[in-house]
C-alpha positions as CSV (number, residue, x, y, z in Angstrom):
1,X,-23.5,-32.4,69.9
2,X,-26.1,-29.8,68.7
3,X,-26.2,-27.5,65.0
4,X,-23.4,-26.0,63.2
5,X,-23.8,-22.3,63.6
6,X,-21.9,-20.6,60.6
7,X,-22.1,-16.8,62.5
8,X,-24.9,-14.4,61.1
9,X,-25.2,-12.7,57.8
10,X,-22.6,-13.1,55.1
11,X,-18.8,-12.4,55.2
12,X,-18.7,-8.5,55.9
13,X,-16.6,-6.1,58.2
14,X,-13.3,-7.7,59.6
15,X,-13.7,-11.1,58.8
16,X,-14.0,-10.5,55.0
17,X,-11.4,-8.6,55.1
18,X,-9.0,-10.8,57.3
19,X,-10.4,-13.9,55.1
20,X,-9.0,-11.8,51.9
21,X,-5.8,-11.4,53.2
22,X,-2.8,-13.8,52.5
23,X,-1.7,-16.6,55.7
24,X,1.0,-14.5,56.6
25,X,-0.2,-11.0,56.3
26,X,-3.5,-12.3,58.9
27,X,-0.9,-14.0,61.4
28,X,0.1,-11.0,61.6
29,X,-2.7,-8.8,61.7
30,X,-4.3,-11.0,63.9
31,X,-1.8,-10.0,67.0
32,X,-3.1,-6.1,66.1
33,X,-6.3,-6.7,66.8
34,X,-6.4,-8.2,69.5
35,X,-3.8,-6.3,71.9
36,X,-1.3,-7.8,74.0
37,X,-0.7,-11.8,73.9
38,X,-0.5,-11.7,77.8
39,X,-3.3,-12.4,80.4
40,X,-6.6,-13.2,79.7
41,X,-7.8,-14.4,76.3
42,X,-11.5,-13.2,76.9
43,X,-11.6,-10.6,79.9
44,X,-11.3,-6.9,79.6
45,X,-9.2,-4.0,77.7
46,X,-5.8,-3.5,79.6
47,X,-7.2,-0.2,80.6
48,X,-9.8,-1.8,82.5
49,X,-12.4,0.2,81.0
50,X,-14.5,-2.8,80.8
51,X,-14.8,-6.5,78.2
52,X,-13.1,-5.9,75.0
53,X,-15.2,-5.5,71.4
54,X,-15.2,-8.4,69.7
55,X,-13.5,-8.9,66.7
56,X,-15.6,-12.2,65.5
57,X,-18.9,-10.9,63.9
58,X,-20.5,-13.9,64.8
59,X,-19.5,-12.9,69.2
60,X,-21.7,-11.1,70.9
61,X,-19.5,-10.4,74.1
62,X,-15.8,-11.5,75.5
63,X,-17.1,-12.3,78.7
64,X,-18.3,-15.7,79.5
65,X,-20.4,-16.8,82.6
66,X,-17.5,-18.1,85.1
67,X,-20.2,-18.9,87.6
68,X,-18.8,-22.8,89.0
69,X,-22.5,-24.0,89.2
70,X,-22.9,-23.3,85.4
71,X,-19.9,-25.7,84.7
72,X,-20.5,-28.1,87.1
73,X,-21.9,-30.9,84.4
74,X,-20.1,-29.4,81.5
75,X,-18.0,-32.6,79.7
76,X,-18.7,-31.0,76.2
77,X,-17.0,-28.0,74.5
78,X,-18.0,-27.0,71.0
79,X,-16.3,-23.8,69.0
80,X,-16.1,-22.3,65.9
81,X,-12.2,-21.1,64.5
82,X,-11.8,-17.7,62.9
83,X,-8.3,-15.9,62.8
84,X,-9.6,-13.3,65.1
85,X,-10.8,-15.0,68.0
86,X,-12.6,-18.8,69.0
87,X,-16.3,-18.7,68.9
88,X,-17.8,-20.3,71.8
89,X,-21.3,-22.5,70.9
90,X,-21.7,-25.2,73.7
91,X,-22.1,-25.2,76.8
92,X,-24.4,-22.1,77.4
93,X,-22.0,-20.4,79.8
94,X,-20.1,-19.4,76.6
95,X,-22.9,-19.2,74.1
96,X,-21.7,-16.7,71.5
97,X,-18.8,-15.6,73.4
98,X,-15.0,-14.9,71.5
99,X,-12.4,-16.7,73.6
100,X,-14.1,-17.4,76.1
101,X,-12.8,-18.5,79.7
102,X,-13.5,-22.1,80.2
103,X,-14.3,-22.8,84.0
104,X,-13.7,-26.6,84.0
105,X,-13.4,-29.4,86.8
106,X,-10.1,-30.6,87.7
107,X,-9.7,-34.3,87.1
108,X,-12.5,-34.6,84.7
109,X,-12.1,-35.8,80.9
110,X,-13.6,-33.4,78.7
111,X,-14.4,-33.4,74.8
112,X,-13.9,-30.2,72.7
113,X,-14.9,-29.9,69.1
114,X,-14.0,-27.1,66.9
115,X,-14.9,-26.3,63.3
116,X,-13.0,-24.0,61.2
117,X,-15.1,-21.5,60.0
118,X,-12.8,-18.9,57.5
119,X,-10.2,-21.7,55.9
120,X,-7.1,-20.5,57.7
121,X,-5.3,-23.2,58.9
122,X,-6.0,-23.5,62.5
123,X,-5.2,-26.2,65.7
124,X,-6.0,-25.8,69.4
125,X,-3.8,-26.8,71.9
126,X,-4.1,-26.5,75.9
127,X,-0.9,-24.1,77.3
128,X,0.8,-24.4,80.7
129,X,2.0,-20.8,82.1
130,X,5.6,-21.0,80.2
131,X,4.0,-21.7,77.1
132,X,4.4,-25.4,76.3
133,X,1.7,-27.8,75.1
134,X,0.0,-29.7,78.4
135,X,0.0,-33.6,77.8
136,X,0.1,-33.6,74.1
137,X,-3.3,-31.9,74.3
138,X,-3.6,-30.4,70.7
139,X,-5.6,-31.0,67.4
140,X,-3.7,-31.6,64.2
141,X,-4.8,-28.6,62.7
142,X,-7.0,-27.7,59.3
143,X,-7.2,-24.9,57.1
144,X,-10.2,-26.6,55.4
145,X,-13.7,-24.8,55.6
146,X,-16.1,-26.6,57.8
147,X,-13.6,-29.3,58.9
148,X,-13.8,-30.6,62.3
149,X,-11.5,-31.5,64.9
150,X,-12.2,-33.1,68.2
151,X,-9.8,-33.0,71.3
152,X,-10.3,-35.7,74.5
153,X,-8.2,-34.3,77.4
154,X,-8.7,-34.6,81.4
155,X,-8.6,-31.4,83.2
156,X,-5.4,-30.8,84.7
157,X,-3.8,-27.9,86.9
158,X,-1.3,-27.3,85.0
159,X,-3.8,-25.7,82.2
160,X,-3.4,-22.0,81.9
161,X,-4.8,-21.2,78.6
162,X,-6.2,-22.5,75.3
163,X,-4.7,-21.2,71.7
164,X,-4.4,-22.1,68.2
165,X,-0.7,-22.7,67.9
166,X,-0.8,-20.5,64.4
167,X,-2.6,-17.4,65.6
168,X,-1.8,-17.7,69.1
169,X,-2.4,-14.0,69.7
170,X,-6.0,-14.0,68.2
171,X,-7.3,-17.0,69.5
172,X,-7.1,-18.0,72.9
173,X,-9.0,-18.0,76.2
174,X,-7.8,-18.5,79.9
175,X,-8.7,-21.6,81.7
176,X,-10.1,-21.4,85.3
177,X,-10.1,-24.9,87.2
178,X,-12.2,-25.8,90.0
179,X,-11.9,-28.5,92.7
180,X,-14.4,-31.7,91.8
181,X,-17.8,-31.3,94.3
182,X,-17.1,-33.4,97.6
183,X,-20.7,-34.8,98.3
C-alpha cells in the first residue's frame, strides 16, 4: 500500500508538546485546539474566513480535493493517527491533508489503514449523524507507536463522519457519498 511517512523533521511545535502531556490532560487539550466538535472535521474556521491551520505538523492543508472524478477508483485509504488531527497519505485527493473529507462511493467495500504515529491510544470508527458507530465499523484501537490497524467496511448512507472514539474532537473528518457511475 505505498511507504510509511513518519511527518517531517523531528518532534517540535504542538505535537512535542501534546506527546509530553499525560492521556488525560491531551484528551482534553485536544478538543481546544481544534474548535467546535460539530460539522465538518476538515473544512473551514466557523467564521468562514477560510480552511483552518493545521494542528498536525506533518498537514499541509485541511482541505481535501472533493472533486467525485478523483474518487471514483479510490478502494484504498491510508492515514497516519496523531491526537490533533488524522493525517491523510493515500489516495492523492487527501495527500498530506489533516482530517480530511473522504468523497467515497456508495455501495463500494473500501479498506483503510491507519498507523499511529505519537503512542496515544487511538481507534477509528465510522459515525452516523446521532453519533453511534455504523455497522460495527471501528478498529480496536493502539496506543503503540508505529502499530497498524486496518478497517474493511462498504460505503453506506448512513456514514456522516469518521473519528477516533478517544479524541473524537481532534480527529475526525466528514464523509461525502456519491451515487456508483451508471455506465
Amino acid at each position: 500500500m505505498g511507504s510509511n511517512r513518519t511527518g517531517t523533521g523531528g518532534e517540535t511545535g504542538r505535537r512535542a508538546v501534546l506527546t509530553g502531556l499525560g492521556a488525560t490532560a491531551v484528551a482534553s487539550l485536544a478538543g481546544c485546539l481544534s474548535g467546535s466538535d460539530e460539522g465538518s472535521g476538515g473544512g473551514g474556521d466557523s467564521e468562514g474566513d477560510g480552511p483552518e491551520e493545521p494542528v498536525v505538523d506533518a498537514a499541509e492543508t485541511t482541505v481535501a480535493n472533493t472533486d467525485p472524478e478523483a474518487w471514483r477508483d479510490v478502494t484504498e485509504l491510508r492515514f497516519d493517527g496523531y491526537v490533533g488531527g488524522w493525517l491523510g497519505l493515500e489516495p492523492a485527493p487527501i495527500e498530506l491533508v489533516e482530517n480530511p473529507t473522504l468523497v467515497l462511493v456508495e455501495g463500494r467495500e473500501y479498506e483503510l489503514t491507519w498507523t499511529n504515529q505519537d503512542g496515544i491510544h487511538h481507534n477509528i470508527a465510522f459515525w452516523d449523524e446521532n453519533r453511534e458507530v455504523v455497522e460495527d465499523y471501528s478498529t480496536p484501537g493502539n496506543e503503540t507507536l508505529g502499530e497498524r490497524e486496518t478497517l474493511a467496511f462498504e460505503a453506506t448512507p448512513e456514514m456522516d463522519t469518521y473519528r477516533c472514539e478517544y479524541q473524537p474532537v481532534g480527529q475526525l473528518g466528514d464523509v461525502q457519498l456519491i451515487s456508483p457511475e451508471s455506465d
